[in-house]
C-alpha positions as CSV (number, residue, x, y, z in Angstrom):
1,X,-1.5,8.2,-7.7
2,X,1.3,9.6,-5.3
3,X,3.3,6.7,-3.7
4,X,5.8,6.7,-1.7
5,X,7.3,3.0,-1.0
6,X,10.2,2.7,1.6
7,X,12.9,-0.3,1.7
8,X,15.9,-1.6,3.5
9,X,14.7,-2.1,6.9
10,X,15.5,-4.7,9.1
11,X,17.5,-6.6,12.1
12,X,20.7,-5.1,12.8
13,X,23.1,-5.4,15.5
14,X,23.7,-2.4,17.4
15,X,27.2,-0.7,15.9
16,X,25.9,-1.4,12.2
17,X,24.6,0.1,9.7
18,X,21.8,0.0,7.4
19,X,20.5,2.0,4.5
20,X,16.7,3.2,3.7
21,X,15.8,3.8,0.5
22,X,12.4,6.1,-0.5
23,X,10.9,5.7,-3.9
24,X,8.5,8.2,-5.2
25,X,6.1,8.2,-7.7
26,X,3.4,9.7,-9.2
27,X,4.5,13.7,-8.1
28,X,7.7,15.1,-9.5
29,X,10.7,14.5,-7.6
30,X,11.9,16.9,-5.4
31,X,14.5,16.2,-2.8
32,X,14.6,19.5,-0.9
33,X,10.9,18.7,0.0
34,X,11.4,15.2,1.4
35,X,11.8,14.0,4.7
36,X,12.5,10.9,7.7
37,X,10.3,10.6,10.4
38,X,10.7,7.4,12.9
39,X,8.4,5.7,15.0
40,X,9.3,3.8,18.0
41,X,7.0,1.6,19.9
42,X,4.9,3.0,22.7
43,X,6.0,6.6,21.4
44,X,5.6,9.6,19.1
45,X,6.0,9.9,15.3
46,X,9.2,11.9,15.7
47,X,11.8,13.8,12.9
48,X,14.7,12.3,12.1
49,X,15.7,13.9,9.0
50,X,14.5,16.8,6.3
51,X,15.9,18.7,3.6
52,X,14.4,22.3,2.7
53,X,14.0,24.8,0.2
54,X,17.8,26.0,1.1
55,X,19.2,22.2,0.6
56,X,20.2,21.5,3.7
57,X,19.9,19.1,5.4
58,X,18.6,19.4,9.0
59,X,19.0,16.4,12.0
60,X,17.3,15.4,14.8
61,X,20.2,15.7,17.5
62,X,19.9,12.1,18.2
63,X,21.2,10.8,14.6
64,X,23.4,14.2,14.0
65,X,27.1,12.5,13.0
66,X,25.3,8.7,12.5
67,X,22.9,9.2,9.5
68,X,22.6,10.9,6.3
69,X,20.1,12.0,3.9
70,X,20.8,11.9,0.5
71,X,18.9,11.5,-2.9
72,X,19.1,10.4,-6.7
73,X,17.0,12.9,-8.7
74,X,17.3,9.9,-12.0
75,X,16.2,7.6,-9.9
76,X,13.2,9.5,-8.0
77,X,14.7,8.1,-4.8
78,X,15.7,9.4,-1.6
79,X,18.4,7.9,1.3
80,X,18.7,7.3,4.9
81,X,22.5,6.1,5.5
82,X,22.3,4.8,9.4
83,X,25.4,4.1,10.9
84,X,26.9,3.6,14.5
85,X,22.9,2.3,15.0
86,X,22.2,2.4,18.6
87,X,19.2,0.1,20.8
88,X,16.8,3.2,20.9
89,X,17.4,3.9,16.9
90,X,14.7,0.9,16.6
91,X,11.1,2.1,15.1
92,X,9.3,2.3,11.9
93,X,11.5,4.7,9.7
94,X,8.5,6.6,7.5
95,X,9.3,8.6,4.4
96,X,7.4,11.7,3.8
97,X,6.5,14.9,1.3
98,X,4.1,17.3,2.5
99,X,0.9,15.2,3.3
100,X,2.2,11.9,1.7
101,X,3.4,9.0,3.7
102,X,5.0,5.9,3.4
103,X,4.1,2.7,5.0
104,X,7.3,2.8,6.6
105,X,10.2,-0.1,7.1
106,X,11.0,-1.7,10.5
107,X,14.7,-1.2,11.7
108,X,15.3,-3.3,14.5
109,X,18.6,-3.0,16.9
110,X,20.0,-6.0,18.9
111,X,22.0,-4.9,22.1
């Protein structure tokens, strides 16, 4: 059974940082075939993050410069480093690979 079970969500205050972790189980690990997607309330599921075939890594113009994708092939584990987190960075952060989903983590930011 594919899983993919995000972590490391929560209340921030805006300037801060926080860091999401992905783990992944059940399909073999590939980290140029994951992604971040972000959903804040009211709107659309949006991109915030994805690595491809190439390896790089490609940014929704909103987090280029504040976040980073990164992964830990040993660990079957993928990152989302958030820094300089802003009001409007607040949604459910959702890792994905091809048609899998997370559940997501909540990341909240206090003005």
């Amino acid at each position: 059974q594919v899983q993919l079970v995000e972590s490391g969500g929560g209340l921030v205050q805006a300037g801060g940082s926080l860091r999401l972790s992905c783990a992944v189980s059940g399909i073999s690990f590939r980290f140029n075939a994951m992604g971040w997607y972000r959903q804040a309330p009211g709107k659309r599921r949006e991109l915030v993050a994805t690595i491809g075939s190439s390896g790089i890594v490609n940014y929704a113009d909103s987090v280029k410069g504040r976040f980073t994708m990164s992964g830990d092939n040993a660990k079957n584990t993928v990152y989302l480093q958030m820094n300089s987190l802003k009001p409007e960075d607040t949604a459910v952060y959702y890792c994905n690979r091809a048609v899998w989903w997370g559940k997501g983590t909540l990341v909240t930011v206090s003005s």
